[in-house]
C-alpha positions in Angstrom: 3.2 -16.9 -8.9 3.4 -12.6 -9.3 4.2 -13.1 -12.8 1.2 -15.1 -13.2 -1.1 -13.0 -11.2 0.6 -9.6 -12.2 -1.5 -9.2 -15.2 -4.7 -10.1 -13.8 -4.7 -8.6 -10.7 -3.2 -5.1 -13.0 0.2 -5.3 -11.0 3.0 -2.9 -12.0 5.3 -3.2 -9.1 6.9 -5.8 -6.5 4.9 -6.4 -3.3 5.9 -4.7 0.2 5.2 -8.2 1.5 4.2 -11.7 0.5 4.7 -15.0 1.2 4.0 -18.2 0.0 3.1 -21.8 1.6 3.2 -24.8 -0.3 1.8 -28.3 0.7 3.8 -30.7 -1.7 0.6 -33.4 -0.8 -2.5 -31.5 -1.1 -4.7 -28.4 -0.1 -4.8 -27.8 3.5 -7.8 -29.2 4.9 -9.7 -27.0 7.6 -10.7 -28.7 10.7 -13.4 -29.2 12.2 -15.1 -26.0 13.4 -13.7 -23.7 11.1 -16.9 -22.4 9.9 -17.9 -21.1 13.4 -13.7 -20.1 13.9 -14.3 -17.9 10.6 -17.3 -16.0 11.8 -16.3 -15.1 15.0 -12.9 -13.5 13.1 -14.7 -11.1 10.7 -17.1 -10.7 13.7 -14.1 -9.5 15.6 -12.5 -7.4 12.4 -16.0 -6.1 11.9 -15.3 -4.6 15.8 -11.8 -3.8 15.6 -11.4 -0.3 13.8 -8.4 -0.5 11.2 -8.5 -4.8 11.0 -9.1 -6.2 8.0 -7.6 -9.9 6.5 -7.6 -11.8 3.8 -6.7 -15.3 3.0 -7.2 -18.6 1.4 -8.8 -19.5 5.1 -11.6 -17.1 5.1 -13.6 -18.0 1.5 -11.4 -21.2 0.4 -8.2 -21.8 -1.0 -9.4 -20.9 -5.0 -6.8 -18.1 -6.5 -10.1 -16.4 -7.8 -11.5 -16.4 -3.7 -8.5 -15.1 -2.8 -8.6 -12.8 -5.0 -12.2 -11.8 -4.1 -11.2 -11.7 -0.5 -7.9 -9.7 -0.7 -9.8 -7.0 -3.2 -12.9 -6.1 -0.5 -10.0 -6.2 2.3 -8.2 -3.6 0.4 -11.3 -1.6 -0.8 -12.6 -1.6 2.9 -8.2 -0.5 4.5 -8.7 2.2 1.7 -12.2 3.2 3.3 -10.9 2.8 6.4 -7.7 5.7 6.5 -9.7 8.0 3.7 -12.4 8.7 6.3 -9.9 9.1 8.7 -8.2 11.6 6.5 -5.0 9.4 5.6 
């Protein structure tokens, strides 16, 4: 999966952390009221100073969401500790 997503995503180096779940049947489906589940968690990341998430849970499981996701989660941590001098 990193060697695929290395060049893509402009990776030079190995992650601090990942992991990887796989469902040999099919792509997790959400349940019911996970629309309303997903809008009160950025609501409550939107709160929380120095929260932010990503994953295939928040925009669907589609590499390229995830990728979309992960990207404004990073852009907004990097936000986050520059204006807080870090």
């Amino acid at each position: 999966l990193l060697r695929e997503l290395a060049p893509v995503l402009g990776i030079r180096g190995a992650p601090a952390h990942w992991s990887v779940k796989q469902y040999p049947r099919a792509i997790p489906q959400y349940t019911r009221g996970h629309t309303e589940l997903v809008q009160e968690i950025k609501k409550t990341c939107e709160q929380s100073q120095g929260l932010f998430l990503a994953g295939n849970y928040l925009e669907g499981p589609a590499v390229g969401a995830c990728i979309d996701v992960a990207r404004r989660a990073a852009t907004a941590a990097q936000e986050y500790l520059q204006s807080r001098g870090a």
